[in-house]
N, CA and C atoms as an extended XYZ file, in Angstrom:
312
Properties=species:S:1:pos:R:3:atomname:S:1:resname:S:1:resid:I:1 pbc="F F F"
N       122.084       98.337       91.227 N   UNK     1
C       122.693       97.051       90.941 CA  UNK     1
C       121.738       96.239       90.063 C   UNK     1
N       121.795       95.629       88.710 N   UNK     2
C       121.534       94.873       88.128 CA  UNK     2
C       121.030       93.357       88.462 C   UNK     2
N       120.172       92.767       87.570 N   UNK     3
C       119.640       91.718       88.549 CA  UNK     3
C       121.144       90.249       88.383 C   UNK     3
N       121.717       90.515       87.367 N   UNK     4
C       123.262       89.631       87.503 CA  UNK     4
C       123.917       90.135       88.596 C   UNK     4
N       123.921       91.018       88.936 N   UNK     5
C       125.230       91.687       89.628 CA  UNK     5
C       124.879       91.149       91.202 C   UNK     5
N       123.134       91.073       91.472 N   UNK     6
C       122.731       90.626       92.520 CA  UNK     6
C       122.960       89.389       92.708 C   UNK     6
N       122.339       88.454       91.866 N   UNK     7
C       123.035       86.759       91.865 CA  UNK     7
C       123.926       86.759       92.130 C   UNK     7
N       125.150       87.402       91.541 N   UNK     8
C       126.430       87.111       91.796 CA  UNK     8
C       126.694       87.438       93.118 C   UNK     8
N       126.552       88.299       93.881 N   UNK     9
C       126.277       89.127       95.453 CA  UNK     9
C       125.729       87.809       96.629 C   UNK     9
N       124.366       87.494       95.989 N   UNK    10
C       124.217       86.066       96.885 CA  UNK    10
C       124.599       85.011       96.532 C   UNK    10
N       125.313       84.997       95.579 N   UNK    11
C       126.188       83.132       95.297 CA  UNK    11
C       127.731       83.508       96.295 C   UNK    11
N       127.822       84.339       96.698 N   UNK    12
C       128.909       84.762       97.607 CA  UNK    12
C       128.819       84.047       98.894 C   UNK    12
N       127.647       83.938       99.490 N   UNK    13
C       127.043       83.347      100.785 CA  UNK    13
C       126.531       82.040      100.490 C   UNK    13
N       125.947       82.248       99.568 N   UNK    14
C       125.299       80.671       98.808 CA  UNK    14
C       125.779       80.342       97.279 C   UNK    14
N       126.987       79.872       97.505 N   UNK    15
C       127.463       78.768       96.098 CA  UNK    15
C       126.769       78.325       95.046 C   UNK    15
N       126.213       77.408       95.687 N   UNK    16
C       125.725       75.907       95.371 CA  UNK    16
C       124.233       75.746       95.176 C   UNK    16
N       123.858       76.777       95.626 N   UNK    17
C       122.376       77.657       95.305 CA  UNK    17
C       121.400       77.327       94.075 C   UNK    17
N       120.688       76.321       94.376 N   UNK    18
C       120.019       75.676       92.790 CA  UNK    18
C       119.441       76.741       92.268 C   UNK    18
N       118.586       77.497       93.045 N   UNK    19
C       117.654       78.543       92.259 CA  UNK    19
C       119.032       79.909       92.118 C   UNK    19
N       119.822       80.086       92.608 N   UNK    20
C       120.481       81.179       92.273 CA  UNK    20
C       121.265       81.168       91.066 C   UNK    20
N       122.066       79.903       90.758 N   UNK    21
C       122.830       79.184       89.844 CA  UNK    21
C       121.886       79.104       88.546 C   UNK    21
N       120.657       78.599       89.052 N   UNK    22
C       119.939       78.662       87.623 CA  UNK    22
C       119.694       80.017       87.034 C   UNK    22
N       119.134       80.947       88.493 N   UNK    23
C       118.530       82.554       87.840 CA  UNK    23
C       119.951       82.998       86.864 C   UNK    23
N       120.823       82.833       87.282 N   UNK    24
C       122.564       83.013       86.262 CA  UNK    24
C       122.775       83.006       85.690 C   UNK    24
N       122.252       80.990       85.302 N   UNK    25
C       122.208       81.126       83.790 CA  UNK    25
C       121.225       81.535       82.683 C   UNK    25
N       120.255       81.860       83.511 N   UNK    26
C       119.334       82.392       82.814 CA  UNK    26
C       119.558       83.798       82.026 C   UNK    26
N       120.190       84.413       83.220 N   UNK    27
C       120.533       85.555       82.701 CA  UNK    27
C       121.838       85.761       81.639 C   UNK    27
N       122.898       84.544       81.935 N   UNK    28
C       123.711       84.474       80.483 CA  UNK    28
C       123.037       83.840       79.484 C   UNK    28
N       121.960       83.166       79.428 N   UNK    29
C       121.010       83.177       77.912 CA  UNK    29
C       120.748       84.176       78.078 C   UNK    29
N       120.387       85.496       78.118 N   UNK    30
C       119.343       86.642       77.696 CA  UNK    30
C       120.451       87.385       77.277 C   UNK    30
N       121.982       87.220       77.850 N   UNK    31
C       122.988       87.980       76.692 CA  UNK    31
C       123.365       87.142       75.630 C   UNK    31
N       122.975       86.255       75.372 N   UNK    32
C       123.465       85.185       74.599 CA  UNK    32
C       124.727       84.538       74.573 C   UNK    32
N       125.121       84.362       75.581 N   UNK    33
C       126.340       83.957       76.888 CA  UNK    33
C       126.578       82.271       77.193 C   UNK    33
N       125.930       81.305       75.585 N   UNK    34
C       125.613       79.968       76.178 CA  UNK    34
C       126.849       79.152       76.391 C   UNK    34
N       128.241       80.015       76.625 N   UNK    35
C       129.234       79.123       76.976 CA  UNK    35
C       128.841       78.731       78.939 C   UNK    35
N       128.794       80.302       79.132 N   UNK    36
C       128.803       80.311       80.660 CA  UNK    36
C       127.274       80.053       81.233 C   UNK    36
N       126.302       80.149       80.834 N   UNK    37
C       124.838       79.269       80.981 CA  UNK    37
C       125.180       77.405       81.195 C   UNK    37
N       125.848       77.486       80.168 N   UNK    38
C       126.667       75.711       79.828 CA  UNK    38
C       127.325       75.433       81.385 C   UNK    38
N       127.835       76.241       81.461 N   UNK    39
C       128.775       75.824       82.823 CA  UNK    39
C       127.877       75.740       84.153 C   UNK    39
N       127.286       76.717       84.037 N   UNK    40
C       126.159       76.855       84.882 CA  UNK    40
C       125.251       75.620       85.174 C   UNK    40
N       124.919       75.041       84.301 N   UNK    41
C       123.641       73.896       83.965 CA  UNK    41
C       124.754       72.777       84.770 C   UNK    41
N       125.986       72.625       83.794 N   UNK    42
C       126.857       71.204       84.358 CA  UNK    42
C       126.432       71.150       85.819 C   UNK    42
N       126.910       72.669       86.231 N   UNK    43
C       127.397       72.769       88.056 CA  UNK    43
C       125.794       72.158       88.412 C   UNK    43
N       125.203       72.523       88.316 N   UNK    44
C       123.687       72.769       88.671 CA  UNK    44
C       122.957       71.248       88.453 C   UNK    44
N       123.326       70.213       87.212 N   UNK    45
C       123.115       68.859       87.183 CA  UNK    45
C       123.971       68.069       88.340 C   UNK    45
N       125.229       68.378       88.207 N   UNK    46
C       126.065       67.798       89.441 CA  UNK    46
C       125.654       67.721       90.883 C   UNK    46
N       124.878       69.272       91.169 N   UNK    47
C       124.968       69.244       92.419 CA  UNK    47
C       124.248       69.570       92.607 C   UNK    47
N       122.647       69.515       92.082 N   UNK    48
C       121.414       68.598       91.944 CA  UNK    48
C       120.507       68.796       91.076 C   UNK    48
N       121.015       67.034       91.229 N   UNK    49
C       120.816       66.699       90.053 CA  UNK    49
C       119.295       66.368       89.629 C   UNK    49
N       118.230       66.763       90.702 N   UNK    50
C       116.506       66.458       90.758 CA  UNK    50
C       116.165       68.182       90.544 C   UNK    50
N       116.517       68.931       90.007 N   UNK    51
C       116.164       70.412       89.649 CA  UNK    51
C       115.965       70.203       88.362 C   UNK    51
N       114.498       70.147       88.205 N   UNK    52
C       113.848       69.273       87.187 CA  UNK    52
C       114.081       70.604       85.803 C   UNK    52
N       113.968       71.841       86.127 N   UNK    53
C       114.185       73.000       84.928 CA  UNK    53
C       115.543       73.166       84.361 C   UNK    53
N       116.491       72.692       85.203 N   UNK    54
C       118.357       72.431       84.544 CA  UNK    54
C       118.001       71.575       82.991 C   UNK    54
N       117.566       70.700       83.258 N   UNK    55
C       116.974       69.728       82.315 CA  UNK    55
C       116.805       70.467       80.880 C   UNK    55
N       115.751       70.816       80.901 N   UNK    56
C       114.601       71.682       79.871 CA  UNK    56
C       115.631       72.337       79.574 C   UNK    56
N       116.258       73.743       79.903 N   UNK    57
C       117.116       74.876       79.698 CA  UNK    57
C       118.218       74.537       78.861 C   UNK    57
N       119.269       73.061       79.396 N   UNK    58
C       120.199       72.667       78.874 CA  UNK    58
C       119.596       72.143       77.693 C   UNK    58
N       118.726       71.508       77.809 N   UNK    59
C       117.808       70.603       76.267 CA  UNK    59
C       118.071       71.643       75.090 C   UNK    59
N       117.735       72.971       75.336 N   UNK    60
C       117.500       74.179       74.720 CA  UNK    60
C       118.942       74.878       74.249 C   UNK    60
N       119.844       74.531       75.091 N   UNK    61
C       121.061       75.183       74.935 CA  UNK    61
C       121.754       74.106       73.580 C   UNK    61
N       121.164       73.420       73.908 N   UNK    62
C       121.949       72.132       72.945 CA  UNK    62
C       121.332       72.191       71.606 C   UNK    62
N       119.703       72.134       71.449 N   UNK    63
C       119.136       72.649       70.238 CA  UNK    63
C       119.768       73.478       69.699 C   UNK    63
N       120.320       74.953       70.248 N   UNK    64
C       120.645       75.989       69.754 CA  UNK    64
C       122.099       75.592       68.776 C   UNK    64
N       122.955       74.236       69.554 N   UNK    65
C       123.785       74.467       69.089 CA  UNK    65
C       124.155       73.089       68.248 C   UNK    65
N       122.496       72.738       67.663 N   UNK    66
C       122.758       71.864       66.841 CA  UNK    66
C       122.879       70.439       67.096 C   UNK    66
N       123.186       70.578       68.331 N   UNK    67
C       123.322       69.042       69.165 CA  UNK    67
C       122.039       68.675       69.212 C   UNK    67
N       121.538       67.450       68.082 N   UNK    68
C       120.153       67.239       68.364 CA  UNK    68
C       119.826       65.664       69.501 C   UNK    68
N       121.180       65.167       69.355 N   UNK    69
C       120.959       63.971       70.019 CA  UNK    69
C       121.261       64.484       71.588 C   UNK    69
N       122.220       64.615       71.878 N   UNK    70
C       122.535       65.494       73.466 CA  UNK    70
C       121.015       66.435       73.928 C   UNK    70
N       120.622       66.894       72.933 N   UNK    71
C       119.498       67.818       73.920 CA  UNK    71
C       118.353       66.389       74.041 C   UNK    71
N       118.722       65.918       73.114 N   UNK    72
C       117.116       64.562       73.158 CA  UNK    72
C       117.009       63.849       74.638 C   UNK    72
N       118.791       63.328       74.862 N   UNK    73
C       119.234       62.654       76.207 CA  UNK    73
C       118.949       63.623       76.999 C   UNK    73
N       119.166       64.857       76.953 N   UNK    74
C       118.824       65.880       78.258 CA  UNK    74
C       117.519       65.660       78.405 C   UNK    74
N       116.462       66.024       77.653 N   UNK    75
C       115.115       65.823       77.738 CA  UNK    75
C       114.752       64.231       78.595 C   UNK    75
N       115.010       63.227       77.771 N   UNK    76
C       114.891       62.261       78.456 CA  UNK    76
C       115.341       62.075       79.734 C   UNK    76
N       116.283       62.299       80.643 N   UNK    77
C       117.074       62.195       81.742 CA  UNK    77
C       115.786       63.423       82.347 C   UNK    77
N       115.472       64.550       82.098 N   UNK    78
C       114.721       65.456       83.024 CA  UNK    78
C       113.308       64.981       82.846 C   UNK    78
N       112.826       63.883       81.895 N   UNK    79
C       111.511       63.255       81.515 CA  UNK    79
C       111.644       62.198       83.314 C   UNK    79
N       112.398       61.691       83.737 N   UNK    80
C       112.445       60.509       84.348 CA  UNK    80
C       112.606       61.352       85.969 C   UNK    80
N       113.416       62.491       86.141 N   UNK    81
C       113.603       63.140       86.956 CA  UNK    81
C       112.048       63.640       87.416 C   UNK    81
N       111.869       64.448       86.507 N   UNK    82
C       110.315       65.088       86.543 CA  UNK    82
C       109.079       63.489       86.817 C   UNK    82
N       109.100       62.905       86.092 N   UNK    83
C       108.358       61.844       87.108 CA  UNK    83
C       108.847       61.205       88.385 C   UNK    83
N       109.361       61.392       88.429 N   UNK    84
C       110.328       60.929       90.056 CA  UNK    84
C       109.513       61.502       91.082 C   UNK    84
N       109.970       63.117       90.626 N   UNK    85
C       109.521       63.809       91.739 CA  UNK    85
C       107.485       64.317       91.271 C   UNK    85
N       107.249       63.481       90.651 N   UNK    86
C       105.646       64.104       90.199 CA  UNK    86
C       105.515       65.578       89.751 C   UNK    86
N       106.293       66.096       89.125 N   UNK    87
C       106.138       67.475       88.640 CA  UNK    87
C       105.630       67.496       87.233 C   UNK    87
N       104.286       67.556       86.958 N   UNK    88
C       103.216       67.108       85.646 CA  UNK    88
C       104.181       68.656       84.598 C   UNK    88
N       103.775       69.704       85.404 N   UNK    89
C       104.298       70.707       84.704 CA  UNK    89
C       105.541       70.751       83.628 C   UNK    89
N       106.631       70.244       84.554 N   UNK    90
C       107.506       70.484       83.696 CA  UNK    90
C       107.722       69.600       83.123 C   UNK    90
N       107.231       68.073       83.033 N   UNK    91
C       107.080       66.515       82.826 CA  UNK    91
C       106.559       66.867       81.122 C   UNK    91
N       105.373       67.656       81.401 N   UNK    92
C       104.709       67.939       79.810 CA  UNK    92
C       105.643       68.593       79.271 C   UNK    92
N       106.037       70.001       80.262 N   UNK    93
C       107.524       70.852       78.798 CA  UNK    93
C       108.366       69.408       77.971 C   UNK    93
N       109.435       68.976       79.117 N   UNK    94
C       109.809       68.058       78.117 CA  UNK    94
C       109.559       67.039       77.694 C   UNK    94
N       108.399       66.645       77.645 N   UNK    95
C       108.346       65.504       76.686 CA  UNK    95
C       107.800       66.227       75.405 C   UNK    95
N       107.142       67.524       75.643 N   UNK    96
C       106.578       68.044       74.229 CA  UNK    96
C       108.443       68.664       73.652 C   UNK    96
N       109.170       68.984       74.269 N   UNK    97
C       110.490       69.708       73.434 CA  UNK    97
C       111.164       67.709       72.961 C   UNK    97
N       110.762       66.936       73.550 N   UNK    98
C       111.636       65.345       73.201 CA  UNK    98
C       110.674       65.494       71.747 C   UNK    98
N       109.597       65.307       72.137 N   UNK    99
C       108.336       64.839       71.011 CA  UNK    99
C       109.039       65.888       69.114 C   UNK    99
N       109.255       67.438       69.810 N   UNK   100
C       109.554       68.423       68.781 CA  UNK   100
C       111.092       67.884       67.852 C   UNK   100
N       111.762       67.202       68.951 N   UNK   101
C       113.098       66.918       68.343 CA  UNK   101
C       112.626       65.781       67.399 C   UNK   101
N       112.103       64.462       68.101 N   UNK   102
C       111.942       63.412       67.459 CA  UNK   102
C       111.202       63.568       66.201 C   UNK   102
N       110.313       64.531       65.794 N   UNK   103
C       109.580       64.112       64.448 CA  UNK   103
C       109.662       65.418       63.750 C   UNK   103
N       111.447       65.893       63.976 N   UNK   104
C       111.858       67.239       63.384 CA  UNK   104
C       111.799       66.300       62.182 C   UNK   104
């Protein structure tokens, strides 16, 4: 069994699963799948919405597709999240991917 085929196996028992939902869409970016990654991220901002890497990922999905102002707001919204919860780590990813957009 494949490592999708497994996610999909435990989102059976667990839905709503932040880390399972994300590993998902991760894995529909690596087929290049960013409709259903997209869907993934929404579910995953909705229903939680302090999973500071939804942020970053979607920022990225939106770059890809040209949306430079939407990924900027994503960045910013996971800039404020990520200080919320004190997470320096991913606090630096996006403000350096905000910083990359702003003085494209």
């Amino acid at each position: 069994m494949n490592r999708k085929a497994q996610l999909l196996e435990f989102l059976k028992s667990s839905p709503k699963d932040d880390f399972l939902n994300y590993a998902l869409a991760q894995e529909f970016i690596a087929e290049r799948n960013d409709a259903e990654a997209e869907k993934l991220f929404i579910q995953l901002l909705e229903w939680h919405p302090n999973y500071v890497a939804t942020y970053y990922h979607m920022g990225k999905l939106l770059e890809r597709r040209m949306e430079k102002e939407a990924a900027m707001e994503m960045y910013r919204k996971g800039i404020e999240v990520a200080r919320a919860k004190r997470e320096q780590h991913s606090l630096a990813e996006l403000q350096s991917a905000l910083l990359e957009l702003e003085y494209e």
